[in-house]
C-alpha positions in Angstrom: -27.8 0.6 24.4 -25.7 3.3 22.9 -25.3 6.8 24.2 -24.9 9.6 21.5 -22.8 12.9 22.3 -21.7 15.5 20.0 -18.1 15.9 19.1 -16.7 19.2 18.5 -15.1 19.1 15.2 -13.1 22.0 15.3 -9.5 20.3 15.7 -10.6 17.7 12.9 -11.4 21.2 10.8 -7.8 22.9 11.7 -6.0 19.2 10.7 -7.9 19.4 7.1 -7.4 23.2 6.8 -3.6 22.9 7.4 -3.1 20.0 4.9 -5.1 21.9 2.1 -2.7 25.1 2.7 0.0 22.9 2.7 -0.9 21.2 -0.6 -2.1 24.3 -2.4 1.6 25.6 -1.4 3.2 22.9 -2.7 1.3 23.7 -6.3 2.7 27.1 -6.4 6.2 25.7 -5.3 6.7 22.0 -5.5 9.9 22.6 -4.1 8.5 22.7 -0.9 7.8 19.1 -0.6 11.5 18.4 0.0 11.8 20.9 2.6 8.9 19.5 4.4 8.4 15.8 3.1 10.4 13.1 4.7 13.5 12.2 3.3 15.4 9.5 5.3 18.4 10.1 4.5 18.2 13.8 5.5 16.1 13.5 8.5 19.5 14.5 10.5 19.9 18.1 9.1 16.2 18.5 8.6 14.1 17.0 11.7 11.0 18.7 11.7 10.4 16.2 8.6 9.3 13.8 11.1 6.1 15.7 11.9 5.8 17.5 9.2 5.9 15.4 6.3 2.4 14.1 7.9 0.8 17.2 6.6 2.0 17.9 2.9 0.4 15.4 -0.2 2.0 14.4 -3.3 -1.3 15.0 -5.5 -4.5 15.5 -6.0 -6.1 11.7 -5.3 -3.4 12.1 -3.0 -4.9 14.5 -0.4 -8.8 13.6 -1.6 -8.8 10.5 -0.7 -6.9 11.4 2.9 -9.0 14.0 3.7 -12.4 12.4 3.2 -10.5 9.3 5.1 -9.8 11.8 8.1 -12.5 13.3 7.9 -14.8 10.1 8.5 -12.6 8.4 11.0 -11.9 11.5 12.8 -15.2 12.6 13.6 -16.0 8.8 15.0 -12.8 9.0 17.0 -13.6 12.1 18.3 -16.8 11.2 19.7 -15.3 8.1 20.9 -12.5 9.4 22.9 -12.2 13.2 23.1 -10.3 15.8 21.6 -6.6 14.8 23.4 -6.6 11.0 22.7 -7.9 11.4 19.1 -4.8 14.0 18.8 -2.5 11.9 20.6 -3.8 8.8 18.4 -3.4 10.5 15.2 -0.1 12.0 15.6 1.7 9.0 17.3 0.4 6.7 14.6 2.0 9.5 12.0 5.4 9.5 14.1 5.6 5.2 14.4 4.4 5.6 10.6 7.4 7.8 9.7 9.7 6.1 11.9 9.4 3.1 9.8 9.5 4.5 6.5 12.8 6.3 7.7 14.0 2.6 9.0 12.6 0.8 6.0 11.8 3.2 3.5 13.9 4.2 0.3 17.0 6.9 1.2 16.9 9.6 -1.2 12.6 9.7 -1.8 10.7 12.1 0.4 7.4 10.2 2.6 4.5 12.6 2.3 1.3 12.1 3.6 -1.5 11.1 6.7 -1.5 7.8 6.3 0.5 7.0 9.5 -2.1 8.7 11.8 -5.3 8.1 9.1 -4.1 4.1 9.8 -3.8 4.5 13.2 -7.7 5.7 13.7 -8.8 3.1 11.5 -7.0 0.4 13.6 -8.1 1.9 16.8 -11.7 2.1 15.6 -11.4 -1.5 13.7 -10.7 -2.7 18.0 -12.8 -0.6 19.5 -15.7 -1.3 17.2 -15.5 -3.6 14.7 -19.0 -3.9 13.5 -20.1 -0.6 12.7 -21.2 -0.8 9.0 -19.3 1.2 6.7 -19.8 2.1 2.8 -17.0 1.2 0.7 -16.6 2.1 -3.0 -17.5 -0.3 -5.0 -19.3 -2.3 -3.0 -23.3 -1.5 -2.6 -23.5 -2.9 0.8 -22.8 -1.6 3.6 -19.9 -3.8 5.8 -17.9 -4.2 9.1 -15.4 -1.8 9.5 -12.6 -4.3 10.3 -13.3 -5.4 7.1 -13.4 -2.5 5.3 -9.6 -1.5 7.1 -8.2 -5.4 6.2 -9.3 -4.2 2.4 -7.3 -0.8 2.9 -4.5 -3.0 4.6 -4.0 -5.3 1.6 -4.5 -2.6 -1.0 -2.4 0.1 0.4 0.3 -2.3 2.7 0.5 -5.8 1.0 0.2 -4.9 -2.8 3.2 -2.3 -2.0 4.9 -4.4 -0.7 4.6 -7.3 -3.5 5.0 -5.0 -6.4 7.1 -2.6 -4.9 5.3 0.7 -6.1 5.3 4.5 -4.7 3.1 3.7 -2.0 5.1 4.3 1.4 3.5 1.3 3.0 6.1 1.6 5.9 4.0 4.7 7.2 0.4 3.0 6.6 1.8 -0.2 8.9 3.5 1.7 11.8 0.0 3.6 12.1 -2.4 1.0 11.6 -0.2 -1.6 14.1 -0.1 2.1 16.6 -3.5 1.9 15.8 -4.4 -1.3 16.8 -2.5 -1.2 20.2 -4.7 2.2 21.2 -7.8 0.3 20.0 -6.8 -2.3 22.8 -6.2 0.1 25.6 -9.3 2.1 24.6 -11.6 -0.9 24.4 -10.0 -2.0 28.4 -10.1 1.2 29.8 -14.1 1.6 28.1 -17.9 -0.3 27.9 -19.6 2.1 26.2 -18.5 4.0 22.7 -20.7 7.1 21.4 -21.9 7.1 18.3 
């Protein structure tokens, strides 16, 4: 039997707010993004890139797609866990994110993006409840959600990879592997999930 609360989305809210700002700032002055986008090879003289690269988008698809991601995610981790472990989640999985993309990553090309923490409540949530359907564009059906995140995983992690495109799929494995390991400690310390 499942128990229902409601989650108060007002952090979740704040975290979209903050990236649209940012965005709409980096519009009016693109510069911006290499004063707050993660740049490995700078991350010495400029170390609040670490955190706040996590909140600044490169374009348009760019921060749609996040926001709706963090927005659906967020709102079931939130009810799931609370306000503290869905911020604690969301931002370590953007730090271990960032942390590989300045280990791995190119030098001289700022990381910009959610990703790391978006990954990191889709793994948790992938652990903690695997079989809660999900819609997926295309597909007319709705699915598991650990199936929906191994579709992300290969299309936004393994393709990269392969065919070496713009996608920093450094940040979207250190959050979806910081991901998984909170999905594991969650579903221990837990027997029942509200939703």
């Amino acid at each position: 039997m499942r128990t229902y609360r409601a989650a108060n989305l007002s952090v979740l809210w704040f975290l979209i707010a903050l990236n649209v700002i940012l965005f709409v700032i980096t519009l009016i002055r693109p510069e911006t993004i290499y004063f707050l986008g993660l740049t490995p090879a700078l991350l010495s003289k400029q170390p609040w890139t670490i955190i706040s690269s996590m909140f600044v988008h490169g374009s348009f698809w760019h921060i749609i797609v996040n926001m709706i991601s963090l927005y659906f995610l967020g709102s079931f981790m939130l009810r799931a866990v609370g306000e503290k472990s869905f911020l604690a989640i969301f931002f370590l999985g953007g730090l271990v994110g960032n942390g590989l993309y300045f280990l791995f990553g190119p030098q001289l090309i700022p990381g910009v993006g959610a990703s790391g923490g978006i990954f990191a409540l889709a793994g948790a949530l992938a652990i903690m409840v695997p079989r809660v359907p999900v819609l997926l564009f295309p597909i007319p059906i709705p699915i598991p959600l650990w199936i929906a995140i191994l579709i992300f995983f290969f299309i936004l992690v393994i393709l990269p990879m392969l065919i070496q495109t713009r996608i920093a799929w450094q940040a979207h494995l250190g959050g979806l592997c910081l991901g998984l390991v909170a999905g594991l400690i969650y579903k221990k310390r837990r027997r029942i999930y509200y939703f």
